[in-house]
N, C-alpha and C positions, 0 to 999 in steps of 0.2 A: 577257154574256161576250163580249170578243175573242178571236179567237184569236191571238193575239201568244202568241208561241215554243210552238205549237204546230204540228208537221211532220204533214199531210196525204199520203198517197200516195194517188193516185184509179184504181184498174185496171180501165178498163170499153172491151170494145171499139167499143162504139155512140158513133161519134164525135162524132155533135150530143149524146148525153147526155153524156160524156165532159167534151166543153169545156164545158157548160153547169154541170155540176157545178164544174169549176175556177174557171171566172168566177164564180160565188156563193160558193164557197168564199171564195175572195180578197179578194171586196166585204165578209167576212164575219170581215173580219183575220187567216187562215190562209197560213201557207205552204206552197204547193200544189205536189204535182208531179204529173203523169199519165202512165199509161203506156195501150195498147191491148189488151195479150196479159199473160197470165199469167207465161210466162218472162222480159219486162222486166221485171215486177214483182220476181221472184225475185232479180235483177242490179241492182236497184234498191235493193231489201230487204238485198242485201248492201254496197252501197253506204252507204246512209243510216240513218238512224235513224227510223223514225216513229211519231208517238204514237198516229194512228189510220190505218186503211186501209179504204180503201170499195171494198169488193171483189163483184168482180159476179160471180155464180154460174157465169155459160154463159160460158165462155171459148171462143177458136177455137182455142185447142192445148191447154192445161190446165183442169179444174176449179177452180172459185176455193175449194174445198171443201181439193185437194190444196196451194193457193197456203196457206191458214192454215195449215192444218198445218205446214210450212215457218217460214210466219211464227210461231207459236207456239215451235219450238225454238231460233228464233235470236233473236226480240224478242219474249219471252212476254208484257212489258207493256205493249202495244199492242193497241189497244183497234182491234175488228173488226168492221166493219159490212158484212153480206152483202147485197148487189141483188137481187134476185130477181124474175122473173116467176111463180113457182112458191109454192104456199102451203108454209106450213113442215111439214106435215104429210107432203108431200111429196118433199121433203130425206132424203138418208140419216143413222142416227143418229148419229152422229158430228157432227153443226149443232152440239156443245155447245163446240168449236172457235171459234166466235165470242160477241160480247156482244151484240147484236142484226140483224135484220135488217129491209130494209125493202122492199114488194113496189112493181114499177114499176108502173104510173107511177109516179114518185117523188111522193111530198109533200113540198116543200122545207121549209116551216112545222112537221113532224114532223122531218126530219132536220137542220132547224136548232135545233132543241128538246134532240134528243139530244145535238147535238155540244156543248150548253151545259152541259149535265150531265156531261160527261166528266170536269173535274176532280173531280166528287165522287167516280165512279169509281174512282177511281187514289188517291182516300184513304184 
């Protein structure tokens, strides 16, 4: 799969993962946008439209738990991938907010896998 006319929003404040994630994204034919903090994301979110968002847990002013949520009432069909250092076991109940998560260190090879499965998703 390419991602050709699929919208990316990346919110991670760890800025070497951050860009690291975009620039593979991109090589990966997605159109990428990034933010650092949870509240761009939000101002982002209302901005744009996006089909996925790779959302990272530990935000430095919001929870990326409270950012789906958000996301969820205003672009319910967008497909939500949470970063996590933290096992899912761990996560409050409410994880069912998203459609997968993936624990860092990231596996690019994993979350290039999922993001190829996305349109099956949304069928």
């Amino acid at each position: 799969m390419e991602g050709r006319d699929m919208n990316v929003l990346v919110v991670e404040d760890e800025k070497l993962l951050n860009w690291s994630l975009a620039s593979s994204l991109s090589k990966w034919g997605f159109d990428v946008h990034h933010v650092f903090t949870g509240n761009d994301a939000l101002v982002e979110i209302e901005k744009s439209g996006y089909d996925i968002v790779l959302l990272d847990y530990r935000l430095p002013d919001v929870d990326g738990l409270s950012v789906a949520r958000q996301l969820r009432t205003r672009q319910p069909e967008a497909v939500i991938f949470l970063l996590t250092a933290f096992q899912l076991n761990e996560l409050p109940a409410d994880v069912g907010l998203i459609d997968s998560y993936f624990n860092k260190p990231l596996d690019l090879q994993q979350l290039h896998q999922a993001l190829e499965d996305v349109p099956r998703r949304r069928a």
